[in-house]
N, CA, C and O atoms as a CHARMM CRD file, in Angstrom:
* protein
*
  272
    1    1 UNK  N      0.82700  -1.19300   0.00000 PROA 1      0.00000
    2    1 UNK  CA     0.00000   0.00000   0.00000 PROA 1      0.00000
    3    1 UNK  C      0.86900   1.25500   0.00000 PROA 1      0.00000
    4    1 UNK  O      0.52800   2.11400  -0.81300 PROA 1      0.00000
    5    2 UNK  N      2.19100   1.58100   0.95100 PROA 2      0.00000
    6    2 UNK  CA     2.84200   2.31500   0.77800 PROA 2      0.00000
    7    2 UNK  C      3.23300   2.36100  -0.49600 PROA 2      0.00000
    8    2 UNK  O      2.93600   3.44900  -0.99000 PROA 2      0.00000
    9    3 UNK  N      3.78900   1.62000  -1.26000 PROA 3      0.00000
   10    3 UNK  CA     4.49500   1.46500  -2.68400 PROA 3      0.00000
   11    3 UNK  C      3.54100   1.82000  -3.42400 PROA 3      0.00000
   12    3 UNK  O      4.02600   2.07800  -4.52600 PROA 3      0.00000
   13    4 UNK  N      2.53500   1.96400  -3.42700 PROA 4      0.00000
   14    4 UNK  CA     1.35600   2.33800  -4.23100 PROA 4      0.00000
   15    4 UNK  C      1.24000   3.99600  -4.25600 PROA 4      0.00000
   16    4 UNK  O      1.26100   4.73800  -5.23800 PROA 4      0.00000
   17    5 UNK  N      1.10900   4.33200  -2.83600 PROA 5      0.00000
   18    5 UNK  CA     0.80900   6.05600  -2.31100 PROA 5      0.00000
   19    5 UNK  C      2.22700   6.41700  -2.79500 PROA 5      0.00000
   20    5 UNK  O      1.97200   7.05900  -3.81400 PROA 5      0.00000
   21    6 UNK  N      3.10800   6.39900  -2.71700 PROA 6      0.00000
   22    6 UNK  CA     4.66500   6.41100  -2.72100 PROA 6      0.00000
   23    6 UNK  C      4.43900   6.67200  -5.00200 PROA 6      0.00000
   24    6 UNK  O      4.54000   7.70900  -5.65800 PROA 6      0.00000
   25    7 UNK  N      4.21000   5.59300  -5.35600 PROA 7      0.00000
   26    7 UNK  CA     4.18400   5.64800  -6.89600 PROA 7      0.00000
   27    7 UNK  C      3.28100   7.07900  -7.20800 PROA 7      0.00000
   28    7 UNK  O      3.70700   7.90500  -8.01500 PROA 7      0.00000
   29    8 UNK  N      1.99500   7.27200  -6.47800 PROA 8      0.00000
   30    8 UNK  CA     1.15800   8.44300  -7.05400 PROA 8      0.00000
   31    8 UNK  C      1.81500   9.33500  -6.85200 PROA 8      0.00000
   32    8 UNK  O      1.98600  10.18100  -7.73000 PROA 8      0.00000
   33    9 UNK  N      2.41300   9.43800  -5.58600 PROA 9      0.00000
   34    9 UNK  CA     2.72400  11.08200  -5.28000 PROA 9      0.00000
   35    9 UNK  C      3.84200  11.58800  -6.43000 PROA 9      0.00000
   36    9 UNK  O      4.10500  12.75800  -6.71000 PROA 9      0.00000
   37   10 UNK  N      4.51700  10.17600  -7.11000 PROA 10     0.00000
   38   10 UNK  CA     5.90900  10.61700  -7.45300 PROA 10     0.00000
   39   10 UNK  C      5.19300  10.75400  -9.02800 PROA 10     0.00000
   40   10 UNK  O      5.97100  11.16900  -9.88600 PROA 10     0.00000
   41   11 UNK  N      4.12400  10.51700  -9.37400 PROA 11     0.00000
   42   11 UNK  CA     3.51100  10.35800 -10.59400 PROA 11     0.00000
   43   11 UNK  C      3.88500  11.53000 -11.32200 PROA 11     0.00000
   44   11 UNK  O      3.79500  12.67700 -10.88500 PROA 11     0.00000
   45   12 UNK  N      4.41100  11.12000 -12.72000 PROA 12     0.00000
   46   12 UNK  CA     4.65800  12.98400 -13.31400 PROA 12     0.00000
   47   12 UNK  C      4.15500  12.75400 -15.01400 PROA 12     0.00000
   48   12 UNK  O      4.12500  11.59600 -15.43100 PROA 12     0.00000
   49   13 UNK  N      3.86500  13.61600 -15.71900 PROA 13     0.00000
   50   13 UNK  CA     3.72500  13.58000 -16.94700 PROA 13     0.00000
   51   13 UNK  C      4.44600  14.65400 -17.71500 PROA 13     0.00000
   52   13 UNK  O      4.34300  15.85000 -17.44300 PROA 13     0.00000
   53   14 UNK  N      5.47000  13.97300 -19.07100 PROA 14     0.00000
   54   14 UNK  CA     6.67400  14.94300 -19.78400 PROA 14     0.00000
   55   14 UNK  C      5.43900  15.00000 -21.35500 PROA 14     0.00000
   56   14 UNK  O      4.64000  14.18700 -21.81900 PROA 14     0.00000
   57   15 UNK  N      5.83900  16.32500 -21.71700 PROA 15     0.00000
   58   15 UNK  CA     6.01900  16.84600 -23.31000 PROA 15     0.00000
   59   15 UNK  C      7.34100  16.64700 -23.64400 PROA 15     0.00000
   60   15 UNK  O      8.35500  16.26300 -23.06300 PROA 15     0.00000
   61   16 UNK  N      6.98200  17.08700 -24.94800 PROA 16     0.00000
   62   16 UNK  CA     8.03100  17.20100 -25.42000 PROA 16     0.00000
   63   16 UNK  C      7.79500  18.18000 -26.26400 PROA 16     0.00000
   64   16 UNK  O      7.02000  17.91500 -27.18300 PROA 16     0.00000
   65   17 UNK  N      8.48700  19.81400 -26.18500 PROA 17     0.00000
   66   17 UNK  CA     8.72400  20.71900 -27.27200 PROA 17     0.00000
   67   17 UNK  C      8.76500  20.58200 -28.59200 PROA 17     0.00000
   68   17 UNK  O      9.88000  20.29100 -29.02400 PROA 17     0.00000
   69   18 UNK  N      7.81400  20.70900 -29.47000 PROA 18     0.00000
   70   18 UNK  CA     8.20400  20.38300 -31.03800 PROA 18     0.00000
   71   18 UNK  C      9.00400  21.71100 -31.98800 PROA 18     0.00000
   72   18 UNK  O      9.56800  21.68900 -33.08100 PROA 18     0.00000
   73   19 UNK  N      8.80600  22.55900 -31.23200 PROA 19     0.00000
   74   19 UNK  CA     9.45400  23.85400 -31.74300 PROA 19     0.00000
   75   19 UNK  C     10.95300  24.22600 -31.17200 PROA 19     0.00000
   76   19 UNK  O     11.99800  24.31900 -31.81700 PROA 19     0.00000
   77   20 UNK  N     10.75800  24.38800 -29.92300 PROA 20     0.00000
   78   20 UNK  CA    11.91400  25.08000 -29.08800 PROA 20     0.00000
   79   20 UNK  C     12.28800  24.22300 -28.17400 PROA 20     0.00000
   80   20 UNK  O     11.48700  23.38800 -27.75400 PROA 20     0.00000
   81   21 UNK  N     13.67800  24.29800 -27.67800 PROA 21     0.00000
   82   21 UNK  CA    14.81100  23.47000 -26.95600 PROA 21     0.00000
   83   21 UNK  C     14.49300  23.71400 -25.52800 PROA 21     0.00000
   84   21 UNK  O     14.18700  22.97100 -24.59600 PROA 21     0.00000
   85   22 UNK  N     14.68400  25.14000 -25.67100 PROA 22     0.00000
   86   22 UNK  CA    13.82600  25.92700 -24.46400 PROA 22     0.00000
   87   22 UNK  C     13.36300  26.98800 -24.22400 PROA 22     0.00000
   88   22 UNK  O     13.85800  28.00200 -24.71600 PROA 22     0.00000
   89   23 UNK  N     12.44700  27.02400 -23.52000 PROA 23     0.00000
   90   23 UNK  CA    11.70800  28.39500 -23.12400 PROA 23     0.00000
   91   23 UNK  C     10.53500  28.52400 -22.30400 PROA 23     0.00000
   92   23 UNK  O      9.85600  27.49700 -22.33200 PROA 23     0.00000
   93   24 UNK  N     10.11200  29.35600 -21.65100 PROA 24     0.00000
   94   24 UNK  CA     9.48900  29.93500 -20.54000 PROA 24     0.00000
   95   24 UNK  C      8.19700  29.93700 -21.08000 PROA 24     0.00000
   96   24 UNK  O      7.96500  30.43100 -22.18300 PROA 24     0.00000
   97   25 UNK  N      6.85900  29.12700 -19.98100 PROA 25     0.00000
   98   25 UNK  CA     5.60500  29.21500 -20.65500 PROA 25     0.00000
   99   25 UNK  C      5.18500  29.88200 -19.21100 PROA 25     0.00000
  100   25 UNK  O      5.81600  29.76400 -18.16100 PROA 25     0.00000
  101   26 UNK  N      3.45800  30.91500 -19.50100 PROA 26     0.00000
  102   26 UNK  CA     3.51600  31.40200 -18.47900 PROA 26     0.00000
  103   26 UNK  C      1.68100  30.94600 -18.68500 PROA 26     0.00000
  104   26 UNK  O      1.02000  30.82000 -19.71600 PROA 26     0.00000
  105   27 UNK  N      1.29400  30.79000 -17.23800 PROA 27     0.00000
  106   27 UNK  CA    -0.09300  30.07300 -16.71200 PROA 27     0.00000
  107   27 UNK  C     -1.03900  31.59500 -16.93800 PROA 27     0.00000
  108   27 UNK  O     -0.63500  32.75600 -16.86900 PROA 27     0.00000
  109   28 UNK  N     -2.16900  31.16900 -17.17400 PROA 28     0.00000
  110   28 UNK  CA    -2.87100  32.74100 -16.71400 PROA 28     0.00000
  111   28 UNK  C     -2.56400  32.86800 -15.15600 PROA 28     0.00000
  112   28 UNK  O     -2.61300  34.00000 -14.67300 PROA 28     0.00000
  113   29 UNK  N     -2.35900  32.16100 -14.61900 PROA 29     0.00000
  114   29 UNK  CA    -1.82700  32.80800 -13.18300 PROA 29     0.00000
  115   29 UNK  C     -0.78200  33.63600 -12.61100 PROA 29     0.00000
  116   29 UNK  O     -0.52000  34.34400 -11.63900 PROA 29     0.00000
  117   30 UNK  N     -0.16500  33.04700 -14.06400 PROA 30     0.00000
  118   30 UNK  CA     1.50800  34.13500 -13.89500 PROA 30     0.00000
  119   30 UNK  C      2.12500  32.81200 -13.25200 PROA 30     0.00000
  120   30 UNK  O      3.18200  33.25200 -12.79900 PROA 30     0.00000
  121   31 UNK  N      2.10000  31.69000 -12.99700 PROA 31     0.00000
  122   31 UNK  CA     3.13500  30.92500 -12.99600 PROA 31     0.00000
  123   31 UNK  C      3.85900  30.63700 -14.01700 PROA 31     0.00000
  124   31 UNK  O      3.59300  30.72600 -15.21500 PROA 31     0.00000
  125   32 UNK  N      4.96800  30.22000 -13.38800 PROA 32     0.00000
  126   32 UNK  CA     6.14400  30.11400 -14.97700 PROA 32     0.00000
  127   32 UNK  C      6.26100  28.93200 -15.11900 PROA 32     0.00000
  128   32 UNK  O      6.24000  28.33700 -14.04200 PROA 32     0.00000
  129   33 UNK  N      6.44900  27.93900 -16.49100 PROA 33     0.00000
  130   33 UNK  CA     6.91500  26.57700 -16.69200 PROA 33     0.00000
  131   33 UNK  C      8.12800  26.51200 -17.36200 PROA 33     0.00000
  132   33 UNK  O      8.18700  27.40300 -18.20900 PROA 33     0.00000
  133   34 UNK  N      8.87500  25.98600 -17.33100 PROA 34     0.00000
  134   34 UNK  CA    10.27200  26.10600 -18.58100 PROA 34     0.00000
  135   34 UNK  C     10.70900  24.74300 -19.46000 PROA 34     0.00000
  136   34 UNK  O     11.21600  23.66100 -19.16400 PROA 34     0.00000
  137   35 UNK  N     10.53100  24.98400 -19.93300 PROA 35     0.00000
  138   35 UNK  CA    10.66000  23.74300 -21.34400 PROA 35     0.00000
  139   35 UNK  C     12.72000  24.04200 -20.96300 PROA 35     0.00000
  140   35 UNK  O     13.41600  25.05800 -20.95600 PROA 35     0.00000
  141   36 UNK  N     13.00000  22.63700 -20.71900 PROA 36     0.00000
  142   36 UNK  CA    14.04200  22.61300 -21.01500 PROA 36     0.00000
  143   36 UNK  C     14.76800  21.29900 -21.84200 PROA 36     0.00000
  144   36 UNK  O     14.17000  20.23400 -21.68800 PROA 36     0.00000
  145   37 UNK  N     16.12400  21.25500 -22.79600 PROA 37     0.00000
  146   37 UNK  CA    16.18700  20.16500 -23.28600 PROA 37     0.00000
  147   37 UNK  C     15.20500  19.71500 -24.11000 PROA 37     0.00000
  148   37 UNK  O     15.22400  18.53300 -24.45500 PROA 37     0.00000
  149   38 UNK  N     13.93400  20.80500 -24.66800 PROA 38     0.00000
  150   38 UNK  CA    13.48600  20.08400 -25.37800 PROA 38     0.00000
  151   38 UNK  C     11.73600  19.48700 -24.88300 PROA 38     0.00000
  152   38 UNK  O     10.75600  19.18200 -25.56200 PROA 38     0.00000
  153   39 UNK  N     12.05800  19.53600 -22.99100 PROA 39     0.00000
  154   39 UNK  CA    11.09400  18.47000 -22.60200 PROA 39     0.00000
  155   39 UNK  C     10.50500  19.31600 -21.42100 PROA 39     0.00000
  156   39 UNK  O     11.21900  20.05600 -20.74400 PROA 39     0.00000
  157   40 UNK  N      9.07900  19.15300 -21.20000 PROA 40     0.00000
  158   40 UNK  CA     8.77100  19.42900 -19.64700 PROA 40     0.00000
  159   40 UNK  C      7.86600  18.34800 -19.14300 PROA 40     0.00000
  160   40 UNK  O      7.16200  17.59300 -19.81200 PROA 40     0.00000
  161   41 UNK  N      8.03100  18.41600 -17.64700 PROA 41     0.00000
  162   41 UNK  CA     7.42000  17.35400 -16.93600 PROA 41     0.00000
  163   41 UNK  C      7.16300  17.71600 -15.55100 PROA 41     0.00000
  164   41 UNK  O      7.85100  17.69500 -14.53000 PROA 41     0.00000
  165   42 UNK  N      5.83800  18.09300 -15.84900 PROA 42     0.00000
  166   42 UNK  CA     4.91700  18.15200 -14.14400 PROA 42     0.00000
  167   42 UNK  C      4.41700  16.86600 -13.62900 PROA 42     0.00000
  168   42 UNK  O      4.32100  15.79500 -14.22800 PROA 42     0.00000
  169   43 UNK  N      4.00500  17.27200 -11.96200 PROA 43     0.00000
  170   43 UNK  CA     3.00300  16.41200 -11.57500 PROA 43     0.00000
  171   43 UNK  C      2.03600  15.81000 -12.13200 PROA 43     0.00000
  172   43 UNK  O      1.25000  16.64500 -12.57700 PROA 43     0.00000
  173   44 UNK  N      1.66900  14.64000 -12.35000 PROA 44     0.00000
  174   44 UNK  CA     0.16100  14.36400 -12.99300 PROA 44     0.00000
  175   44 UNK  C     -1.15300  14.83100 -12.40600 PROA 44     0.00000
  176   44 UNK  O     -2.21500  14.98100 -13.01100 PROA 44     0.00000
  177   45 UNK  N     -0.83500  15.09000 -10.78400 PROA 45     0.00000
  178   45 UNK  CA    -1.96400  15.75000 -10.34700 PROA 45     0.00000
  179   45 UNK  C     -2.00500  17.33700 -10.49300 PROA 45     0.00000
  180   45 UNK  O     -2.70300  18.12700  -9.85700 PROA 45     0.00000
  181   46 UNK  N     -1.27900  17.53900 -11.27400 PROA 46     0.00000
  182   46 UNK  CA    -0.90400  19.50500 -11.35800 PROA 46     0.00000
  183   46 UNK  C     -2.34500  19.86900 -12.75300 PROA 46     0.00000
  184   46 UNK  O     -2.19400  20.36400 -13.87000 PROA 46     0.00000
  185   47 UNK  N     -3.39000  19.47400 -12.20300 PROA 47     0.00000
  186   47 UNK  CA    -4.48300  19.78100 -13.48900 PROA 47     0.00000
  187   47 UNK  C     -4.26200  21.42200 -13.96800 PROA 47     0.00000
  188   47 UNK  O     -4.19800  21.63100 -15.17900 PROA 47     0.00000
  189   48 UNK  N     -4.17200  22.31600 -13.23800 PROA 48     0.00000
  190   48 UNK  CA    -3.68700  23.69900 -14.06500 PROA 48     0.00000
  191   48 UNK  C     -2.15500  23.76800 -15.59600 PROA 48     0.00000
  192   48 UNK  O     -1.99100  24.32800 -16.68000 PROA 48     0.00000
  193   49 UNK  N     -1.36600  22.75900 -14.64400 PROA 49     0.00000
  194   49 UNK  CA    -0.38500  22.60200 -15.68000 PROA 49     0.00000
  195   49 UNK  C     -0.77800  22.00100 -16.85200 PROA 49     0.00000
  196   49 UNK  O     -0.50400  22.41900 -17.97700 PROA 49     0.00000
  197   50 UNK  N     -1.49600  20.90400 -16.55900 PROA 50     0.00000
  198   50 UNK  CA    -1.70700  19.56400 -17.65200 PROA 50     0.00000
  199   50 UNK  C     -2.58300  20.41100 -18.24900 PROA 50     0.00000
  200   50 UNK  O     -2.01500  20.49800 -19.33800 PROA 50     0.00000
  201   51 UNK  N     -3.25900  20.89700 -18.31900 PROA 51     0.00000
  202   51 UNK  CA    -4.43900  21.92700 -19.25500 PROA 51     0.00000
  203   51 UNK  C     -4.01700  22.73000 -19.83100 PROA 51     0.00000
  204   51 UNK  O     -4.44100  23.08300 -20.93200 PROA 51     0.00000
  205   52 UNK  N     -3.12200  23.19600 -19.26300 PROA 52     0.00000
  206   52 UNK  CA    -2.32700  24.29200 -19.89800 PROA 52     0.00000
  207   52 UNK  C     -1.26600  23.42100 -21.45900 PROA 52     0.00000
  208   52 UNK  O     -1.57000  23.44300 -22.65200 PROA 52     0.00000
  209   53 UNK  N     -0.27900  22.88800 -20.92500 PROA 53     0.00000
  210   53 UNK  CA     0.23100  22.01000 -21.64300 PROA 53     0.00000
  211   53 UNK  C     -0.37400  21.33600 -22.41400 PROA 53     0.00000
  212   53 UNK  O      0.32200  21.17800 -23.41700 PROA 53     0.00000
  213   54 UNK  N     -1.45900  20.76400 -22.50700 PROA 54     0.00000
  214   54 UNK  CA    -2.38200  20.16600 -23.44100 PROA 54     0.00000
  215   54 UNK  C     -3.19400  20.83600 -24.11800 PROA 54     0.00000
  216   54 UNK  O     -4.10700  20.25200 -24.70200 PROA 54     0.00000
  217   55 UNK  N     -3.06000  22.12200 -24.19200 PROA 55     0.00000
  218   55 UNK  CA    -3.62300  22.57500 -25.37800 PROA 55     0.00000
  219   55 UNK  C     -2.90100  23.58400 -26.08000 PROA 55     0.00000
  220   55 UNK  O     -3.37900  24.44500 -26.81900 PROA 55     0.00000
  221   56 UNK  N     -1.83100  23.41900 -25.81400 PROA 56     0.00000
  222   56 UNK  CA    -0.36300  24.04000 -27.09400 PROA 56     0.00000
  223   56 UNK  C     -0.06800  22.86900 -28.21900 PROA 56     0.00000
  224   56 UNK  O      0.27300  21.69000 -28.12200 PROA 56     0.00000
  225   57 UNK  N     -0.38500  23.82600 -29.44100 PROA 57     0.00000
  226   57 UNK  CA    -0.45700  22.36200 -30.32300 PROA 57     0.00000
  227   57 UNK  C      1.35800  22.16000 -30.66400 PROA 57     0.00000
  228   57 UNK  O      1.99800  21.33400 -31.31500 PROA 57     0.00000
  229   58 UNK  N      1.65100  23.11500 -30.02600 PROA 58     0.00000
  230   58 UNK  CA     3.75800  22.99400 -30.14600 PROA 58     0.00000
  231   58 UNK  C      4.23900  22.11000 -28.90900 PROA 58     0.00000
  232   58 UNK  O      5.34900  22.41300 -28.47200 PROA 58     0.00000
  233   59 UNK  N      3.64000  21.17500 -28.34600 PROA 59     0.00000
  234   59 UNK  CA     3.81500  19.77000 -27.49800 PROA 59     0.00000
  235   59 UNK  C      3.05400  18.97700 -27.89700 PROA 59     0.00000
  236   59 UNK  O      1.92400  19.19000 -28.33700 PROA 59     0.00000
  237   60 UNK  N      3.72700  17.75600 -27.75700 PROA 60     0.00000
  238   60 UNK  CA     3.22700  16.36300 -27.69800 PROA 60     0.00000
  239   60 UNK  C      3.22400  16.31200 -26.46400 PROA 60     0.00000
  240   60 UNK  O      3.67600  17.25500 -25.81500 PROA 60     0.00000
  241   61 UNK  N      2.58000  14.90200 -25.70400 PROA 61     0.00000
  242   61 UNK  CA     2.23000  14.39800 -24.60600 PROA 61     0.00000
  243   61 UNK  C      3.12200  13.15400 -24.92600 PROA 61     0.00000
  244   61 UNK  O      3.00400  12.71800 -26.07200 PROA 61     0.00000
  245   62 UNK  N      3.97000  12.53400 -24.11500 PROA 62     0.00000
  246   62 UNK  CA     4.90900  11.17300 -23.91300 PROA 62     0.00000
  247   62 UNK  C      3.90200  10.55100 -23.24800 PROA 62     0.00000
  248   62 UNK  O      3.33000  10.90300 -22.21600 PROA 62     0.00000
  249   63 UNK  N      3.71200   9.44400 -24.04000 PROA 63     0.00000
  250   63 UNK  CA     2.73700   8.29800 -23.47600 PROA 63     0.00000
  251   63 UNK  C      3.86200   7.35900 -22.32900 PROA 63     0.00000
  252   63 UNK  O      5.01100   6.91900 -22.37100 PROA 63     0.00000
  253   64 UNK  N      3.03300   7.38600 -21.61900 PROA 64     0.00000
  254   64 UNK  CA     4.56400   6.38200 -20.08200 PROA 64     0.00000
  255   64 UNK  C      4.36100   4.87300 -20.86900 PROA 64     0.00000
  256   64 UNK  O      3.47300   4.54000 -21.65500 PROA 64     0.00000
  257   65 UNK  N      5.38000   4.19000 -20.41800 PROA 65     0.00000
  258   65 UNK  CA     6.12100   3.13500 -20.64600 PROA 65     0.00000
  259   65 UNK  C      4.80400   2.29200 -20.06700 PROA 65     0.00000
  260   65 UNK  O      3.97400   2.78400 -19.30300 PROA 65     0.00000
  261   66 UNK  N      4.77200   0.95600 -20.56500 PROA 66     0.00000
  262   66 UNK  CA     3.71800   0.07800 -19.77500 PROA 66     0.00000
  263   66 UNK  C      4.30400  -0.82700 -19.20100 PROA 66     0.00000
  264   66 UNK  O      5.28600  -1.24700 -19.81300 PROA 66     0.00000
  265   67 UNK  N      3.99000  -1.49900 -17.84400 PROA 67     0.00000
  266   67 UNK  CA     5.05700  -2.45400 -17.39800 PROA 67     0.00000
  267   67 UNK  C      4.38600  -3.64400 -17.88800 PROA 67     0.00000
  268   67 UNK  O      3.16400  -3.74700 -17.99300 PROA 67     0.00000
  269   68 UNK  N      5.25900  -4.56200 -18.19200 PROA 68     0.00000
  270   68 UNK  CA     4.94500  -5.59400 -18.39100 PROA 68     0.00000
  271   68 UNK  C      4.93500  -6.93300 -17.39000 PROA 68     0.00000
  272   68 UNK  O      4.53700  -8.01800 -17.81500 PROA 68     0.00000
């Protein structure tokens, strides 16, 4: 059960920049995100980020690995 709570909290979801290497995205809140390398990667529970990020058509979404 720990290993479980332990996996969510650490849960994150990456883009990947299709335009730029890097650079500064800003929330209507005025928070800042920074694409770096190409890539960014928030919390999966960060729904302001993930909304944000998901509707720039200059990212993809990295589908996670499936365990087998």
């Amino acid at each position: 059960m720990a290993d479980k709570k332990a996996a969510e909290a650490s849960a994150t979801v990456t883009f990947v920049d299709k335009t730029y290497d890097q650079r500064p995205l800003y929330l209507a809140t005025g928070r800042e995100l920074v694409v770096r390398r190409g890539r960014i990667t928030v919390p999966a529970d960060d729904a302001e980020a993930l909304a944000y990020l998901a509707s720039d058509n200059g990212l993809q979404q990295l589908q996670p690995l499936q365990d087998e």
